[in-house]
C-alpha positions in Angstrom: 57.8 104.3 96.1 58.0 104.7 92.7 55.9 103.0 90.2 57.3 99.6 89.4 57.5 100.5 85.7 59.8 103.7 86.4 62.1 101.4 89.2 65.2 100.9 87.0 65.6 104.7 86.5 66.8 105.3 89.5 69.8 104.1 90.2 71.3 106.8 92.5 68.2 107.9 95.1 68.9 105.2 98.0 71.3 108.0 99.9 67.7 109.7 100.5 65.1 109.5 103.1 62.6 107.0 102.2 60.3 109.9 102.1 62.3 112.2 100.2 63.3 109.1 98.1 59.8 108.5 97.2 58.5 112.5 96.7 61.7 112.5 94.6 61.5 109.6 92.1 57.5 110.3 91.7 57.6 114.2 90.8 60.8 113.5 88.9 59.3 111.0 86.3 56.2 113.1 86.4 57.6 116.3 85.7 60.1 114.2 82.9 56.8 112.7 80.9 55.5 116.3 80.6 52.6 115.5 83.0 50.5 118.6 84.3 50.8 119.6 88.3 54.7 118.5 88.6 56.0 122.0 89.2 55.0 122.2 93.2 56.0 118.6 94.0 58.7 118.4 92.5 60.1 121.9 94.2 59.2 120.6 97.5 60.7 116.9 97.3 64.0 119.2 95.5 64.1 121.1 98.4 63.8 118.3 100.5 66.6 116.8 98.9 69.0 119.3 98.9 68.9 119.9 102.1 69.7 116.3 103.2 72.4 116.5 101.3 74.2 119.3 102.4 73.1 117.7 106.0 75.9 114.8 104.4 78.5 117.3 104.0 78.4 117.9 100.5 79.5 121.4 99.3 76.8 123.8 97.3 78.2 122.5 93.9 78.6 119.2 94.9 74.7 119.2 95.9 73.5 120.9 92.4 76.3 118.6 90.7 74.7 115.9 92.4 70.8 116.9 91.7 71.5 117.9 87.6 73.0 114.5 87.7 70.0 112.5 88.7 67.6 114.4 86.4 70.2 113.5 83.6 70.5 110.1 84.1 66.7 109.3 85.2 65.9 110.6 81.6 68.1 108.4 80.1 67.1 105.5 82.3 63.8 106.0 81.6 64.0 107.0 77.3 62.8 110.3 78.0 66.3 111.7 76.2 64.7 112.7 73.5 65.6 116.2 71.5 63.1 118.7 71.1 61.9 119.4 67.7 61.2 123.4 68.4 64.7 124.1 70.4 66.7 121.2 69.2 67.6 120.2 73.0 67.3 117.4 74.8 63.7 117.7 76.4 64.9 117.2 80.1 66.8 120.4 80.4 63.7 123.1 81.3 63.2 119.7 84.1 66.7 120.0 84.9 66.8 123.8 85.1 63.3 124.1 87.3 65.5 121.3 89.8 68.5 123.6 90.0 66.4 126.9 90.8 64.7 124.9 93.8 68.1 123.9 94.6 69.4 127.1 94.8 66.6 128.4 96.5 66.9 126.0 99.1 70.6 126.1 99.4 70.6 130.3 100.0 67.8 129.9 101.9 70.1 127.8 104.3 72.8 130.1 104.2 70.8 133.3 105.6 70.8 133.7 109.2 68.1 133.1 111.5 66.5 135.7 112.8 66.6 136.5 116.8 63.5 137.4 117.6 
């Protein structure tokens, strides 16, 4: 679970696992405050969470509608919405963007056929 501080960010992570849930919330605020070592947890737990919800139905775009979503509003929940002073963006979008590539990854990566072997 996520720290009790970070709780009210998430407001749209109780359709996961509790696993998933968890991995989720934890790299996503960690990769959010700019904390080192968020890249590879938050992929995995991404990954994790794409694939349970396309497991619920939901359509390619409706799982990385769903995912940039969550990293939006989690920054906003949290006050991590601020704009960076070098590219004059809001500094959740590389976090955003790094959650879309897993996404993707893991989405194609469903979509191949298994091999017979």
């Amino acid at each position: 679970m996520t720290a009790r501080r970070y709780q009210h960010c998430f407001t749209t992570t109780g359709r996961f696992t509790k696993p998933t849930q968890s991995r989720l919330e934890r790299s996503l605020i960690r990769a959010l405050l700019s904390r080192g070592g968020a890249t590879l947890p938050l992929r995995a737990a991404v990954r994790a969470a794409a694939g349970e919800l396309r497991a619920e139905g939901l359509s390619e775009t409706a799982v990385l509608d769903t995912l940039g979503a969550l990293v939006e509003e989690t920054s906003r929940g949290c006050g991590v919405d601020t704009m960076s002073l070098i590219t004059g963006e809001p500094r959740w979008l590389p976090v955003r963007a790094e959650v879309l590539a897993a996404a993707k990854t893991e989405l194609a990566s469903q979509r191949m056929p298994q091999a017979i072997g």
